[in-house]
Wavefront OBJ file of the C-alpha trace (Angstrom):
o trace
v 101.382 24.382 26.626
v 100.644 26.886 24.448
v 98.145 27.957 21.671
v 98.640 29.831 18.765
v 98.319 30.504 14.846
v 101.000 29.484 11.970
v 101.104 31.273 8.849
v 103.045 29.101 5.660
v 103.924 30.798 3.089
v 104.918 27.931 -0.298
v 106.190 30.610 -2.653
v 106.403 27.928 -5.254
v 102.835 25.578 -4.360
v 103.014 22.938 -6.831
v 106.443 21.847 -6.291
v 106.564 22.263 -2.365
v 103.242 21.069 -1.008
v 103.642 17.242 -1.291
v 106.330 17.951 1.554
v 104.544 20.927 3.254
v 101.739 18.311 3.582
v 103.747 14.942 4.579
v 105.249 17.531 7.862
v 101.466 18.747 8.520
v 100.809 14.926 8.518
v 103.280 14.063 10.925
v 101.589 16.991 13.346
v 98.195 16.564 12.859
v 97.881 16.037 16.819
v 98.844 19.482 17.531
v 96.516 21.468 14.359
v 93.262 21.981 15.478
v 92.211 23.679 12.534
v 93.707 24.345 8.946
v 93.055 26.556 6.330
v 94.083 27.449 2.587
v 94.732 29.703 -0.069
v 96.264 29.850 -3.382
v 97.544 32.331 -5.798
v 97.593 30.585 -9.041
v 98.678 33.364 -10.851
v 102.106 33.349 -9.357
v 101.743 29.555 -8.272
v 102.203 30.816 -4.382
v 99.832 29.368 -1.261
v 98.967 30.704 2.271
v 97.832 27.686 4.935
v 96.640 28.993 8.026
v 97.016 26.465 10.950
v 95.495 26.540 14.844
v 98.135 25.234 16.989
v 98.084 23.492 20.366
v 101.066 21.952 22.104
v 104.315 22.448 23.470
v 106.657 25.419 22.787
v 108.947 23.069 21.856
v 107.076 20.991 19.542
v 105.482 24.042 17.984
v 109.176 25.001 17.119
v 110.351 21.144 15.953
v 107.084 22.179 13.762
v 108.290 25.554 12.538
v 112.040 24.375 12.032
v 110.747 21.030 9.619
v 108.447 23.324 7.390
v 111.232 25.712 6.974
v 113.499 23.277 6.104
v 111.538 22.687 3.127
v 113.093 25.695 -0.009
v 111.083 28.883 -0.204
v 108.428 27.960 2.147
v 108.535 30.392 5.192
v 106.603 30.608 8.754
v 105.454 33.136 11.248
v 103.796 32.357 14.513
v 102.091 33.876 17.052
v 101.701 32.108 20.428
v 99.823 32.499 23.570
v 100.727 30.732 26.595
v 97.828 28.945 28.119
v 99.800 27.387 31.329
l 1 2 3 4 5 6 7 8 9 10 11 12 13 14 15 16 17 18 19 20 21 22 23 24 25 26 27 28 29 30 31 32 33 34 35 36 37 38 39 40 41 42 43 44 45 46 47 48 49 50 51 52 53 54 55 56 57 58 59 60 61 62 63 64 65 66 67 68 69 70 71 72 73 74 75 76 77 78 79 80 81
């Protein structure tokens, strides 16, 4: 297991967040806590997410939200086994 914090970066919020939140949906198990911010001057958003789970699921997590166009991730995670 392991625990850890996501940054998502939607460089385009309006169009990408119905997605973005349909993945965060599918994961709620593993976010303990969630947090957001927009830009609506250039239409960008920042969600902060608390992680716990699996290293693998955490990356099944990371790979789906990237799949999604000009949304990027960056995680950092700390090994609690």
């Amino acid at each position: 297991m392991a625990v850890g914090i996501m940054g998502i970066l939607l460089k385009n919020r309006r169009e990408q967040a119905p997605e973005v939140q349909e993945i965060l949906t599918d994961y709620g198990d593993v976010i303990l806590a969630r947090s957001g911010v927009h830009d609506p001057a250039q239409d960008r958003g920042l969600i902060t997410l608390t992680v716990e789970a699996g290293a693998a699921e955490i990356a099944e997590l990371t790979k789906e939200l990237e799949s999604v166009p000009g949304v990027a991730v960056r995680t950092a995670l700390f090994e609690t086994d």
